[in-house]
Phi, psi and omega in degrees: 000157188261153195276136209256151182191162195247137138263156175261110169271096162310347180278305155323329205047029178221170173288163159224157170267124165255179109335144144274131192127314170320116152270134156011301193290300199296311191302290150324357229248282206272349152279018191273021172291318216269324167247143183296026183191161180299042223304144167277311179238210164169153159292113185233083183088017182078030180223128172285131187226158168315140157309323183266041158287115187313029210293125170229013166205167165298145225197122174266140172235159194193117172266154186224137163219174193322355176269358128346166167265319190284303187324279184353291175321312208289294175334318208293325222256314160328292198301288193295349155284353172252068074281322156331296182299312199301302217289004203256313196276355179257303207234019146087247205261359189303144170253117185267132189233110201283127166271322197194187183256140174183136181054025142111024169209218176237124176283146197215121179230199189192137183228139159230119193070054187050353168239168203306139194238070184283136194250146170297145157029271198296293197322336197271323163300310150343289189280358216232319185281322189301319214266339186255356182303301184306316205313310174312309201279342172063021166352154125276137145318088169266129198245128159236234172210160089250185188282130218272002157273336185279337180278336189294310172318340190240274186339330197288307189292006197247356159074033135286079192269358150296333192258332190285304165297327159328293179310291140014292195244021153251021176034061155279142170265006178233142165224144171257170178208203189181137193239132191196097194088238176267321197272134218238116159227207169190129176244189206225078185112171200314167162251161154308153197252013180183154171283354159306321161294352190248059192281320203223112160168170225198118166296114170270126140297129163174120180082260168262303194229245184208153155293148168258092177289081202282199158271132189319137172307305181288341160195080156011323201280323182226138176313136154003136140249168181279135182258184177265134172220054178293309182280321166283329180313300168306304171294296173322305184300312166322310184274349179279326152301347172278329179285308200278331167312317198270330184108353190266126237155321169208206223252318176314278172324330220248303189311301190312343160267321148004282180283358161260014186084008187256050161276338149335276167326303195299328216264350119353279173321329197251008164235359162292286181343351168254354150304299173318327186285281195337315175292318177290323189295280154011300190276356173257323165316302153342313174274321182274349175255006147275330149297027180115335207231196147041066170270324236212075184301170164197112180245164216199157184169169166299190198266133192067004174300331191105019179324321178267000160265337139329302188290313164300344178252353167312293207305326187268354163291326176299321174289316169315338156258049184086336182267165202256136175290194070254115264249130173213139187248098177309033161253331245248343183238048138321147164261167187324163161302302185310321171282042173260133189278163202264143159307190150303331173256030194053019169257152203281155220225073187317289157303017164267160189271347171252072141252011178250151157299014176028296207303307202296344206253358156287288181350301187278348156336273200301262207341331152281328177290332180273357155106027177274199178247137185211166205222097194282107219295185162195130180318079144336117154284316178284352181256328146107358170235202185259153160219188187228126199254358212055073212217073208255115160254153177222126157301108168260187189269153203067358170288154212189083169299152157224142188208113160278137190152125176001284158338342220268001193254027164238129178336329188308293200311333187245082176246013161244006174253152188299160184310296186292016170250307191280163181236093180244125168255143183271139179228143181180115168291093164277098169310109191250013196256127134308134130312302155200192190276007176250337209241107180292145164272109164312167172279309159303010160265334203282340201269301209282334200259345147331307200269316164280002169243352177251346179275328191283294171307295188253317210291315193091010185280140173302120170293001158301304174293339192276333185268335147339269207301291225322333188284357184263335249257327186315321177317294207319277176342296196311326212287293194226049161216322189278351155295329185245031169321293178320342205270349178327134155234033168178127179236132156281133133296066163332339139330144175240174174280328186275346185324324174286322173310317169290318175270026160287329156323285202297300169310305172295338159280356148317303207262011161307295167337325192276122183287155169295331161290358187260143174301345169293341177311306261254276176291000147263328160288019028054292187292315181312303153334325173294300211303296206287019175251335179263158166288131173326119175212144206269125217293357222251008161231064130297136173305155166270346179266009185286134174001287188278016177268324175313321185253356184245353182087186199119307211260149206286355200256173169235121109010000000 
């Protein structure tokens, strides 16, 4: 007889009797009178597993389905290996390459015989049938294990040499892969436990390749549409041709230059280019505030982009060209605290835009353009209003505000100064380094572990607290900085190439810190597992103006 044991179902709030041996799938089988829903995945100790996960001891478990954050993920990572299987069962030998989040799905390009493979229509319709066909047939997702030479050996005949090299420099002696049909990949976390669960999603043509359309956030039932992003789109292609110049392209190469010494060179290579942007915006701005324009700069970005290190090294490209920055800060026009507007949960809600004083800091807007003198307020964070210190600006000829802030590419904030008076720059790390070619680094991971090694350091914040927050900081984003991205009119990419690696040291003994019993654990081990793929390199010929000196400490500016 099999030995009986108990697990904590949190969906339940009680204990239940298992089997040992019993998978997740078996388990939910039979509670599933009780819970209201399909899981797709579960929390097994606060980590997230596969439905076909094993319980051989007692375990708090919490099932999840696709309307989840985790569920989501989970869908995500199913869904482009059943876009694989398509593109496998239409062109044979195509090589699929998932690039990034973008226009509302995943840009997608297909190379055959080594060259770019733009697919038609029809041809898109093809891999969009195959792919629901498997949908039909409910494949299972089989995940396996060997000796990571025998998997480079299965990678080598399936002409994955992106997954072969990954392998090559992370010197393991074990690997996993996952089988679905015929078709052989590996992705970095659970799978759906059948291709039955991957039901709503939708193929697009756009651009050199396609979009991967996931189900619509607001309704699950139906797929995603594509949204327009011409200026981020563009800004991602600059740098995937920059990736492709250098030889860097995933995670594999980038170890692989490591290990040959040349990180140096990249990380050389990956600030002039942010030298280089920065000096073109700089030289554009310039040119429109000598015609006349780009009086009022505004610069905007997400949480962790580097916005202030932007702005700071903007200001001193602007004085080289003769112009004087002078700096005003949108914390400085917060409204009392007691006027601050409330969220969905009744907490005061910071990041909204009328949590600023709209009307004074347009008042002092035109007043300055108009050269008058204004006595510019400041913010008591301890007191919870504004006050006035005599803090008096005048605009002279060669002045130029620059104003950082969330805020700054949506019309509300400036909605009395004319179009041709503002510069507004987008700041944002678009992560263009793969993992390999199915499986991506988000631009939100690359921000949030930026963000949990600079909060851990000078904030004195815990990554519990910092991964706490992050799910508001995300709200915040959607809300009110990414509907008006586009409104840009120069966007920086603030990723460097080499970045993760140097911040694999500093994270991963960070994201240790998160106890296992914490709800958090889960998604630090998630980040931690990114972090633990790159080979190291070590910070000590980073520039001090360099970007990533804002989160690692260091840096010539002063913060």
């Amino acid at each position: 007889m099999s030995d009986q044991l108990k697990i904590y179902c949190k969906n339940t709030s009680r204990y239940e009797n298992i089997e040992a041996g019993e998978t997740l799938a078996q388990i939910y089988s039979r509670l599933s009178d009780t819970i209201s829903m399909t899981p797709i995945c579960a929390l097994v100790n606060n980590k997230t597993e596969s439905m076909n996960y094993a319980v051989f001891s007692p375990k708090q478990v919490e099932f999840f389905d696709i309307q989840s954050k985790i569920g989501k993920k989970v869908y995500s990572r199913s869904l482009c290996m059943l876009l694989f299987k398509g593109v496998r069962d239409v062109f044979n030998n195509a090589k699929l390459r998932i690039e990034h989040s973008i226009a509302g799905g995943y840009y997608c390009q297909l190379q055959v015989d080594g060259k770019l493979k733009i697919p038609t229509s029809h041809e898109l319709e093809c891999i969009e049938s195959k792919m629901r066909e498997t949908v039909t047939e409910n494949l299972p997702y089989i995940n396996h294990e060997r000796l990571a030479e025998d998997v480079k050996n299965i990678f080598e005949k399936e002409g994955l040499d992106d997954k072969m090299l990954l392998l090559d420099t992370r010197h393991e002696i074990y690997a996993g892969f996952t089988k679905l049909g015929d078709t052989t990949d590996s992705y970095y976390g659970p799978l759906a436990p059948s291709t039955g669960y991957i039901n709503v999603f939708a193929l697009s043509l756009y651009k050199d390749g396609f979009l991967l359309l996931e189900p619509d956030n607001n309704d699950t039932t139906i797929p995603s549409r594509p949204i327009k992003q011409e200026k981020m789109y563009t800004a991602f292609k600059e740098h995937l041709a920059f990736n492709n110049v250098i030889g860097v392209r995933n995670v594999g190469e980038l170890n692989r230059a490591v290990l040959e010494k040349r990180s140096n060179d990249l990380i050389n290579v990956a600030e002039a280019l942010h030298d280089k942007k920065i000096s073109s915006i700089a030289d554009d701005i310039t040119e429109r505030y000598n015609n006349g324009g780009a009086r009022v700069v505004l610069v905007a970005g997400p949480s962790s982009s580097g916005k202030t290190t932007t702005t700071k090294r903007l200001s001193t490209y602007l004085m080289t060209n003769l112009l004087r920055p002078v700096m005003i800060s949108l914390d400085n026009y917060f409204v009392d605290r007691d006027k601050t507007p409330l969220d969905e949960e009744g907490k005061k809600d910071y990041e909204h835009i009328h949590a600023l004083d709209l009307d004074l800091f347009n008042k002092q807007l035109i007043a300055l353009l108009k050269g008058e003198e204004v006595e510019l307020p400041y913010y008591s964070f301890e007191l919870g209003h504004r006050i006035f210190r005599g803090d008096r600006v005048k605009l002279q000829e060669g002045d130029v505000l620059l104003i950082e802030g969330i805020h700054g590419l949506n019309p509300e904030l400036t909605q009395s100064i004319p179009d041709e008076q503002k510069y507004r720059v987008y700041v944002s790390a678009l992560t263009t380094l793969s993992i390999d070619d199915h499986n991506w680094i988000s631009t939100s991971d690359n921000r949030l572990l930026r963000r949990i090694i600079r909060d851990y350091k000078y904030r004195g914040t815990s990554p519990v607290d910092t991964l706490r927050q992050w799910p508001s900081v995300r709200r915040g984003e959607e809300r009110w900085i990414f509907p008006f991205q586009e409104n840009a009119d120069s966007m920086f990419n603030s990723s460097l190439i080499f970045e993760l690696g140097v911040m694999k040291d500093y994270g991963v003994e960070i994201l240790r810190k998160v106890p296992n019993d914490c709800e958090e654990y889960g998604e630090a081990y998630r980040l931690r597992k990114i972090l633990e793929l790159f080979q190291s390199i070590g910070d000590r010929h980073i520039p001090p103006t360099s970007l990533l000196r804002e989160f690692l400490g260091g840096s010539s500016f002063h913060y």
